[in-house]
N, C-alpha and C positions, 0 to 999 in steps of 0.2 A: 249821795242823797237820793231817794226816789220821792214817786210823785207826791206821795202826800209828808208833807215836812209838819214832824211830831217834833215838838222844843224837846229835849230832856237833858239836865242838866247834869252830868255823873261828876261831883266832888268827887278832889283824891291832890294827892299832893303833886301827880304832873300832871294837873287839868289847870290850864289858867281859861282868861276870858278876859280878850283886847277887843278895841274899836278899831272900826274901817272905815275909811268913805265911802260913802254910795249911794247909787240916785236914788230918791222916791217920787215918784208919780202920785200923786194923792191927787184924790177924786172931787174936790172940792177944790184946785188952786188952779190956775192956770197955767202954772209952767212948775217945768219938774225942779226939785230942790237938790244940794246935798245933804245927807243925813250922816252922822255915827252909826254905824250899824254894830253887834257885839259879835263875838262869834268864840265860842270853844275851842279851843286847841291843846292837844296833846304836848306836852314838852316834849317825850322822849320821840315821836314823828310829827314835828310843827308844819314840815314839806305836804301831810297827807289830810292829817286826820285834823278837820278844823270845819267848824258849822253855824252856821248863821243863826240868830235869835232872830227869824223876821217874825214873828208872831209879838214882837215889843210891839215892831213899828209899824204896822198893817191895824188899822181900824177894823171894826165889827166883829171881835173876838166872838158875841152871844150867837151873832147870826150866823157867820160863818166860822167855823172853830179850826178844821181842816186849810192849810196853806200849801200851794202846789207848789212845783219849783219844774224849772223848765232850764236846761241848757241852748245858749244861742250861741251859733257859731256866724259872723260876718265880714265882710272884706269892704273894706274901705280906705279911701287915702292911700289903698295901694297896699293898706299893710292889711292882717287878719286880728282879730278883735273876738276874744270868747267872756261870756258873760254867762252868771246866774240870776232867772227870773226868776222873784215871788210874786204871787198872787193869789188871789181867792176864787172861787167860782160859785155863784149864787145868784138867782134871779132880784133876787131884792137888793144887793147893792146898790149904793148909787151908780150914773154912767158918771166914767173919769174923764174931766175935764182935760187936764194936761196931756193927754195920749192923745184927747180928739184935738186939741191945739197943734198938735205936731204933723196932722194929716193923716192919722190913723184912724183906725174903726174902733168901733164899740166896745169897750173896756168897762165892766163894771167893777166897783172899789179902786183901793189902791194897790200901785205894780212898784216891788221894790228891787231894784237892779243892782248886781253885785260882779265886780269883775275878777275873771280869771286870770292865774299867772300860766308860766310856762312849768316853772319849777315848785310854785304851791298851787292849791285849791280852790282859793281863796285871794285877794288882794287887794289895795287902795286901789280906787277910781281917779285917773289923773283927771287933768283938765286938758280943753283943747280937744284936739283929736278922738282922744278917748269917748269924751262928752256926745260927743256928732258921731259917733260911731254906737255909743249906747242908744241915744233917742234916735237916728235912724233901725234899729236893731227891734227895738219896742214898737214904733212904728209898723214895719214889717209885721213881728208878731201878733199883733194889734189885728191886723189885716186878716191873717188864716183864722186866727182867736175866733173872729164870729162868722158864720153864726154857731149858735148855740147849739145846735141839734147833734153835736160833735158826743159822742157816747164816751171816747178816750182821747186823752190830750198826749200829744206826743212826748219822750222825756229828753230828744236833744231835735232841734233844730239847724238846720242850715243855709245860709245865705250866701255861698257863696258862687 
């Protein structure tokens, strides 16, 4: 995926489209939720070719239309932890409550987090561990995130 995440959905008889778990940060809540996220995958390479819908679950489609995504790579609990951020970038969003709950910096809209496997793309967000490794992860990113005067956003990150 690169920076800017365009939805396009290509029918065909080995495209399906399952749900995931994964956080969302929404800018209005105070703590981060789990969501069903969708995501395309290929039958014939289900291990590679698989793509998130965050343009369902990210508010302010009119204002912000463009969806960024960001690879975060972090260690925690001892083990390492890789995740997919979405988010928007726009002055007029709202600032996200749940990211500044967590002790992070200035986030506008909402950030939706998607965890990596080893062997797919893509994967369910456990709990536990996982959890405290994604919100400190966002956190972090949260932090470099502002300010704003950033001309290009990096497309992996690392924490470790």
């Amino acid at each position: 995926m690169g920076m800017h995440h365009v939805a396009t959905c290509i029918s065909g008889k080995h495209t399906t489209v399952k749900g995931i778990r994964a956080r969302m940060y929404r800018a209005h809540s105070a703590s981060p939720k789990v969501v069903t996220a969708h995501f395309r995958e290929n039958a014939r390479q289900p291990t590679r070719d698989r793509f998130v819908f965050a343009g369902d679950l990210l508010s302010n489609p009119r204002l912000q239309p463009y969806i960024h995504d960001v690879e975060l790579s972090i260690r925690y609990g001892g083990k390492s932890f890789k995740f997919l951020v979405f988010f928007k970038w726009h002055k007029l969003l709202p600032p996200n409550q749940s990211v500044q709950n967590l002790g992070g910096g200035l986030v506008d809209g909402d950030v939706l987090l998607v965890a990596c496997g080893k062997r797919v793309s893509i994967k369910n967000l456990r709990s536990g561990l996982e959890d405290r490794a994604a919100d400190k992860a966002v956190r972090r990113f949260s932090q470099i995130l502002h300010p704003r005067i950033r001309s290009r956003l990096p497309s992996a990150i690392s924490f470790d």
